[in-house]
C-alpha positions in Angstrom: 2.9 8.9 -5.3 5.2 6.3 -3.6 6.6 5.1 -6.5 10.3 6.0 -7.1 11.0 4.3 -10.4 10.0 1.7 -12.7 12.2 0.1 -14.8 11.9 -2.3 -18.0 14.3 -4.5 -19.1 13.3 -6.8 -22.3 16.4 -8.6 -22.4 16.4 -9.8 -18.9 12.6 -10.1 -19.8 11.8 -8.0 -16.3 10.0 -5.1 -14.7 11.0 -3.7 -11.6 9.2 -1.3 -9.3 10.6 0.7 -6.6 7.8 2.0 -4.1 8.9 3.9 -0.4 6.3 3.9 2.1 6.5 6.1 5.6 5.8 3.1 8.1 8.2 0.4 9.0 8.9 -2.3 7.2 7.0 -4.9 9.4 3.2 -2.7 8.7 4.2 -2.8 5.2 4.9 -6.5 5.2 1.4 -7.1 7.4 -0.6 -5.4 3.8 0.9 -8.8 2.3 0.5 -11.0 4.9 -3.3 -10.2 5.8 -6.0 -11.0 3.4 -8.4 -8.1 4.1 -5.6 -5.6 4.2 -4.3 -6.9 1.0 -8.3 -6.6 -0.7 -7.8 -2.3 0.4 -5.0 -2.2 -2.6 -3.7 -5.5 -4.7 -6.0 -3.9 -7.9 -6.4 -0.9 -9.2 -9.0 1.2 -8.1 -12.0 0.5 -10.6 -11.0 -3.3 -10.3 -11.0 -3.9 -6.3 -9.8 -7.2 -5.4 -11.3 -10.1 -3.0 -8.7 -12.5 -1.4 -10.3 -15.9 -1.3 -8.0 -17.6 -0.1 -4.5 -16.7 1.6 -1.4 -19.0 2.7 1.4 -16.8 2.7 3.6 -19.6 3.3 6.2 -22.0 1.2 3.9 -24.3 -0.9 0.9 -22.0 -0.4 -1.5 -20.3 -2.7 -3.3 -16.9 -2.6 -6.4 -16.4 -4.8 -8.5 -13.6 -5.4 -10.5 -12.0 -8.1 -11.1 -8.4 -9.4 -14.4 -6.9 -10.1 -14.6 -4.2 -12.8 -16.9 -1.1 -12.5 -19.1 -3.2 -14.7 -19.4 -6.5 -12.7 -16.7 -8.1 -15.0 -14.6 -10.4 -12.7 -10.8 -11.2 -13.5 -9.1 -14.3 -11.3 -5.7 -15.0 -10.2 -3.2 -17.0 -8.3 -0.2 -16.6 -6.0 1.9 -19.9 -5.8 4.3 -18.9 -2.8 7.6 -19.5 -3.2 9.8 -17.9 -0.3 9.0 -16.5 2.4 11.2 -14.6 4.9 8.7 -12.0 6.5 8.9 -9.4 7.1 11.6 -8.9 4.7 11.1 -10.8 1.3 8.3 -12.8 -0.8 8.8 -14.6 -3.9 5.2 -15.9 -5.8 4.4 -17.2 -8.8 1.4 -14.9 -10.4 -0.5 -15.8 -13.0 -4.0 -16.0 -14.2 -7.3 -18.2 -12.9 -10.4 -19.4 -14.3 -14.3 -18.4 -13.0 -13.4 -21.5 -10.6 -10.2 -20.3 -9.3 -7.7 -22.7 -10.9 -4.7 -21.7 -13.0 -5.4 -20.5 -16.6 -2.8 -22.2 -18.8 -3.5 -20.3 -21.6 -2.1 -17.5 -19.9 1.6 -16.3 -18.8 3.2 -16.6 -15.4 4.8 -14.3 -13.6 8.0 -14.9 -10.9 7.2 -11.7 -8.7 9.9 -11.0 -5.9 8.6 -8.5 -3.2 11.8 -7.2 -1.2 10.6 -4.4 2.5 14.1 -2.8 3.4 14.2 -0.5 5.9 15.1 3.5 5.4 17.2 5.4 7.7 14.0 7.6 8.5 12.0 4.4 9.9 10.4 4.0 5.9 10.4 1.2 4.3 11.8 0.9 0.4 9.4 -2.1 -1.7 11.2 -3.6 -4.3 9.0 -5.9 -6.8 11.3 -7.7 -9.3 8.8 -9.2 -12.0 10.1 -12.0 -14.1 8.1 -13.3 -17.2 9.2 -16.4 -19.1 9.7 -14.5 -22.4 9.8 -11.6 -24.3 6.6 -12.1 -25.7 4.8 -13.0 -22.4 6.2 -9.5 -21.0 5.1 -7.8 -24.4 1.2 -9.7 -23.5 1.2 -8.2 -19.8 2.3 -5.1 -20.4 -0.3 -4.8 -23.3 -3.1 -5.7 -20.9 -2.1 -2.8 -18.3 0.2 -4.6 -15.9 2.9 -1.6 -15.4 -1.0 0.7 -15.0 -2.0 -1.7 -12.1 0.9 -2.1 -10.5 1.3 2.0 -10.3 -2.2 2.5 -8.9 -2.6 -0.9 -6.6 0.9 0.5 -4.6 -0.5 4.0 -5.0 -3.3 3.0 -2.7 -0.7 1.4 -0.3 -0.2 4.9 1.6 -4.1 5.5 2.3 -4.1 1.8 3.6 -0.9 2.9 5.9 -2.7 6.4 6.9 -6.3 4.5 7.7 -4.2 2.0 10.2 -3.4 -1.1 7.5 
C-alpha cells in the first residue's frame, strides 16, 4: 500500500495523506494531468470514475462522476486553483448535480496535491484537505472520504506498473 500516513486534525479542520510512489514525480503528476489516466484511479474500486471534462489549469474545472456496482452515479467538481506542474495542485472539490453543476447543499473541500521527489527517483504525494468546518469534515468523513482516498491512491501503483 503506498500510503505512509494519514493524519486528522479537527482543529485545523484538515486531513492529510502521505502516499510514495516508485516513478518520478513528472509520471505521477501526468495521472493528474490526463483525463483517462486519472478515470484508472480517482474512485475507489466499486465506484470507477469518468472525467467529463478536464482543464487542469488556473480558472479551470474537472468534472467527473462515479458509478456504483449498482449503476448509482455520484458527480463532482474540481475548481483549479494553482497550478505549478509537475510539482503542486490546489482545487476546490466538492459535490455536482445529475447535470454536472455544483451541489450547494453540499460541503467544499480545498484539496492541495504536493509530487516531491525522493532520493531513490520516487516520488512522495502529499494531499492537504481543508474543509470549512468541523462539522463539514465530521459530514465527509461519515460518507467514506478517508475509505476513498485510501483505495483511489492504492490503485495509483497498478496505473504506474501498467504504463500511466
Amino acid at each position: 500500500m503506498p500510503i505512509v500516513r494519514v493524519d486528522k486534525d479537527l482543529e485545523n479542520h484538515t486531513m492529510t495523506v502521505v502516499a510514495e510512489y516508485d516513478a518520478p514525480v513528472e509520471r505521477v503528476w501526468r495521472l493528474y494531468a490526463d483525463p483517462r489516466r486519472l478515470e484508472r484511479f480517482w474512485g475507489p474500486p466499486t465506484w470507477p470514475a469518468t472525467v467529463v471534462d478536464h482543464d487542469l489549469s488556473p480558472g479551470g474545472r474537472v468534472t467527473y462522476f462515479m458509478t456504483g456496482p449498482d449503476g448509482e452515479k455520484s458527480a463532482g467538481y474540481w475548481d483549479v486553483l494553482e497550478v505549478e506542474a509537475p510539482r503542486r495542485f490546489v482545487v476546490d472539490d466538492g459535490f455536482a448535480d445529475d447535470s454536472g453543476q455544483p451541489n450547494a447543499k453540499m460541503p467544499t473541500t480545498r484539496m492541495q496535491f504536493e509530487f516531491d521527489e525522493r532520493g531513490d527517483g520516487g516520488t512522495t504525494m502529499v494531499v492537504v484537505s481543508t474543509f470549512a468546518s468541523t462539522e463539514a469534515m465530521a459530514q465527509l468523513l461519515e460518507m467514506g472520504m478517508e475509505d476513498g482516498m485510501r483505495e483511489a491512491m492504492g490503485q495509483i501503483d497498478g496505473v504506474l506498473a501498467d504504463g500511466g
